[in-house]
N, C-alpha and C positions, 0 to 999 in steps of 0.2 A: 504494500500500500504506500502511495508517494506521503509523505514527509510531509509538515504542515512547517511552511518557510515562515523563520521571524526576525525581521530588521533588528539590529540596537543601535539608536544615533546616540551613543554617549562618549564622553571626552576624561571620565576618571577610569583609568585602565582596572582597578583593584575591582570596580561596578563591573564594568563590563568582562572582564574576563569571570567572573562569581556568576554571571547570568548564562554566560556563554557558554561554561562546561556544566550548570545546570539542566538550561532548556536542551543542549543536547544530550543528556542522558534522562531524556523523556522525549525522546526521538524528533526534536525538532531538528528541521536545516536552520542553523543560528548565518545570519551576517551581519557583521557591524561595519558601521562608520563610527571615526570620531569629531567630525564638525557635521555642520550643517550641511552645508553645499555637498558635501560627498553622502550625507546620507539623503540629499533629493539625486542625486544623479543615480546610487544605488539602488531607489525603490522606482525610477524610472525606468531603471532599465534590467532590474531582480525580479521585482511584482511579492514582493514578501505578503502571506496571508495578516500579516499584523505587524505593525511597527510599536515599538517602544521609545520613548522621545522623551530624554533630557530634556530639562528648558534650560537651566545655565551650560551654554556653548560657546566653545569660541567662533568668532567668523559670521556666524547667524544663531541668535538666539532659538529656543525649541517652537516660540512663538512665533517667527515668521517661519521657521522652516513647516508647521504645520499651514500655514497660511498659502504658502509655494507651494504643499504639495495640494491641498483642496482645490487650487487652481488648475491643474492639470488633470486632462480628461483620466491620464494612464494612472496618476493615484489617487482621484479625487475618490474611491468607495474605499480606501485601506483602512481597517479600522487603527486609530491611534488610539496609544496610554500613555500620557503624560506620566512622568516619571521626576521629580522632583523634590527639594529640600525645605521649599515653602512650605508652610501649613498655613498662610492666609486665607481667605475666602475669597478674595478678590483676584487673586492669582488663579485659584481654582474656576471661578467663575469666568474669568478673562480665556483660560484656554476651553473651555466648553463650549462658549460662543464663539472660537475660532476653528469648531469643528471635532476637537478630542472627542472620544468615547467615555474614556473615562481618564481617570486621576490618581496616582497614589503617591504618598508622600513618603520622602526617606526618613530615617528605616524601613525599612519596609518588613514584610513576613514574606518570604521566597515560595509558601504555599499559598498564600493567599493572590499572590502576584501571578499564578500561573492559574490559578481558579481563574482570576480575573480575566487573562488572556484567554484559555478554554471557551470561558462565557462571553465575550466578545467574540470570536469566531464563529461562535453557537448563533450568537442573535444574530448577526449577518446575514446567514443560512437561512437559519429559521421565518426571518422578515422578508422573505425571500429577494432578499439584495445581493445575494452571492449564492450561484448555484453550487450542490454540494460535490458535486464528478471534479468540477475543476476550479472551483474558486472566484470563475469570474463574474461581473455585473451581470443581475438576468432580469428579466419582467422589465416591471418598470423604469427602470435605468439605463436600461436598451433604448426605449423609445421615447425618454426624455433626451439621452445624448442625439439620436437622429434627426429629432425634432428641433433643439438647440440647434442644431446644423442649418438645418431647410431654412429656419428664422432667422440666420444671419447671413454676412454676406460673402466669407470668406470660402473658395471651392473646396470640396475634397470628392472622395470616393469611397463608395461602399460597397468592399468587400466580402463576400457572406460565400460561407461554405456551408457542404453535410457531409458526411461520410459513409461515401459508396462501402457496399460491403460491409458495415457495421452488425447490420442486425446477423447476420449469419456468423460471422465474427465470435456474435456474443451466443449467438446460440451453441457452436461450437465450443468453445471456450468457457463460457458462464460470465456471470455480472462483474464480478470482482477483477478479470482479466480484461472487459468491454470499460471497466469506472478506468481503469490507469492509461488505458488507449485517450480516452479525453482527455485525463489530464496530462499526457505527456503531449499531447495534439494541442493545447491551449498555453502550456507552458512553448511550445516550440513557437507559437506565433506573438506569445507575448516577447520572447527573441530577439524574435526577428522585425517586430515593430520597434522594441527599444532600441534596436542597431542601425535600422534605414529610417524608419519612419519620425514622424516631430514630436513635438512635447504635446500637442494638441490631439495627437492621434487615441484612438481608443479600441480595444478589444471586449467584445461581450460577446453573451447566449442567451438562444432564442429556442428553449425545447433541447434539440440537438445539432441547430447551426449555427457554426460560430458567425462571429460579426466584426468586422472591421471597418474601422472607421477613419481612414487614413485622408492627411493633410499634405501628403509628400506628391511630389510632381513626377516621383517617377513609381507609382502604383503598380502597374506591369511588373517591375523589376521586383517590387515588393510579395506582388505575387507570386512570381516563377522561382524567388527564394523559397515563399513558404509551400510550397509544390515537390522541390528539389529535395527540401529538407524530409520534408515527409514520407516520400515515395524512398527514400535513402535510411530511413528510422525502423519504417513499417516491417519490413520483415521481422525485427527482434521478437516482437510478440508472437511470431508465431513458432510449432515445433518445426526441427530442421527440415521435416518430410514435407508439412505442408507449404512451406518458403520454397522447396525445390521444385514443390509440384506447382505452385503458384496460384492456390486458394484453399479453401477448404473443399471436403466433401460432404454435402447435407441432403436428406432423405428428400425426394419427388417422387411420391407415389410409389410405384415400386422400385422404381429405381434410384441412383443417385448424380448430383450434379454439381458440376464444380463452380466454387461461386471466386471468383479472380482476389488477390489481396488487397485490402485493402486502401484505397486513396480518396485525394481529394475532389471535391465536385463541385465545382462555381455554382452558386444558386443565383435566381435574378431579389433585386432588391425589394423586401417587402415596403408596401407603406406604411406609413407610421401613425 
């Protein structure tokens, strides 16, 4: 089962190495930054399911760097936890209105810290603001970002896939081998839009097609990355027999038939 990814934007090495060999041995992917600016380029271009954000930083305080990332389509849904030495009210309230989830103040309890993150990735889910296969923006979020689009004036394009070969995939296979295909297929395109695509760009899901929402002027090229990558991944999941043979075999009537591996399939654009 893939790894549930978590940011640290802290700058006291003694914190963040205590969190770091923590949250990994409770099987997160841990990455840290230690200022600002590197922990918005990291979560632009990582996609961490939850960030952890110091507020006293050097270079950008945790307050504007939440501020920079809520402005960016790629981590305006991440949930943040303020993580700080303040215990004012006014401080707590200042980053809640700038978008935090939540707040805890040091010291802190290092069980209570990971309840807390647990149940922030939970209510995400559950709100249904992050679907649960791969993480990303779904429902309404999808069609608020689209719609943000069409209402302004700046072009992009939108990208939307599904995944030929899925259902047979998972029938073959089972759910639990069909849930890490999305999420390896959502982590590849969030990628590959952190590396070509803008700060403006966005990836989400719609049921079971992804969605992109790209501001780069050479979409093509964005494309045929996330095509190449895929078509070049895909075999892993499968066993070596059916990668040679190049699909599965699944029951038709009395017979059986081969269903091809895996890939990706341009959909046309829904409206919003």
């Amino acid at each position: 089962m893939s790894k549930k990814r978590l940011l640290i934007i802290e700058d006291d090495f003694d914190v963040a190495e205590m969190l770091i060999m923590y949250f990994e041995s409770h099987d997160y992917e841990v990455l840290h930054a230690e200022t600002g600016p590197l922990g918005v380029e990291q979560a632009r271009t990582r996609f961490p399911n939850l960030i952890l954000l110091d507020v006293m930083l050097p270079e950008m305080d945790g307050y504007d760097v939440c501020v920079r990332l809520r402005h960016m389509s790629l981590t305006r849904y991440i949930p943040i936890l303020f993580l700080t030495q303040r215990d004012e009210r006014s401080s707590k309230v200042r980053g809640l209105e700038l978008g935090a989830d939540d707040y805890i103040t040091k010291p802190f309890d290092i069980d209570e810290l990971r309840l807390r993150v647990q149940g922030a990735i939970r209510r995400a889910t559950s709100e249904s603001l992050h679907e649960p296969r791969t993480g990303l923006p779904t429902g309404q979020l999808v069609h608020d970002e689209i719609s943000r689009r069409q209402q302004g004036s700046a072009s992009y394009r939108e990208l939307r896939y599904g995944l030929e070969g899925y259902a047979a995939f998972n029938e073959v296979y089972g759910f639990m081998a069909a849930k890490e295909v999305m999420a390896h297929t959502a982590k590849l395109m969030q990628d590959a839009v952190g590396q070509q695509g803008t700060s403006d760009d966005f990836v989400g899901i719609q049921g079971d097609d992804f969605v992109i929402l790209t501001h780069s002027k050479e979409a093509d090229k964005l494309d045929q990355q996330i095509r190449a990558k895929f078509d070049s991944s895909v075999r892993t999941f499968y066993t070596f027999s059916d990668a040679e043979r190049g699909g599965v075999l699944i029951k038709d009537g009395e017979s059986e038939k081969l269903v091809a591996l895996m890939s990706l399939k341009g959909l046309k654009p829904v409206a919003s």
